[in-house]
Residue, then its C-alpha position, 0 to 999 in steps of 0.5 A: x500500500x503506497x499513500x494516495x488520495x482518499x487514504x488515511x497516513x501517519x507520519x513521523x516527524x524525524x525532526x520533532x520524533x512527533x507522529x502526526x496523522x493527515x487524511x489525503x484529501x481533494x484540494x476542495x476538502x484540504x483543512x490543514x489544521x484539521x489534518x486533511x491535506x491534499x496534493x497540493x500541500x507540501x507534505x501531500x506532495x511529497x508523501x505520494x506514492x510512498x511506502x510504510x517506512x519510506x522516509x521522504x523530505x518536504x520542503x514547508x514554510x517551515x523550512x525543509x522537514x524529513x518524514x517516515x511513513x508509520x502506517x497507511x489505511x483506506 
């Protein structure tokens, strides 16, 4: 199972060691500070096809952050 639009994700911030959960959503629905976040957020696009325990970058407002995947359901 890869992350894709409709599914639910958990991810770890290898930064903060904080695991946050997002639901991939369509840019219509995308309510960040609710967790839902779509393809076009920083984050959706650069967890996209990528695995349980897959580690990805993506670069924020924040600055560039570093994510593992812990876990993807439907």
């Amino acid at each position: 199972d890869e992350v894709s639009p409709g599914c639910r994700f958990i991810v770890k911030d290898l930064e903060e060691d904080e695991e946050e959960e997002y639901h991939f959503v369509g840019s219509q629905e995308a309510d960040p500070m609710d967790g839902k976040i779509s393809d076009e957020s920083p984050i959706g696009k650069a967890a996209l096809k990528h695995k349980v325990g897959d580690i990805f970058e993506a670069e924020t407002p924040a600055g560039l952050l570093k994510f593992e995947v812990i876990d993807i359901s439907k």
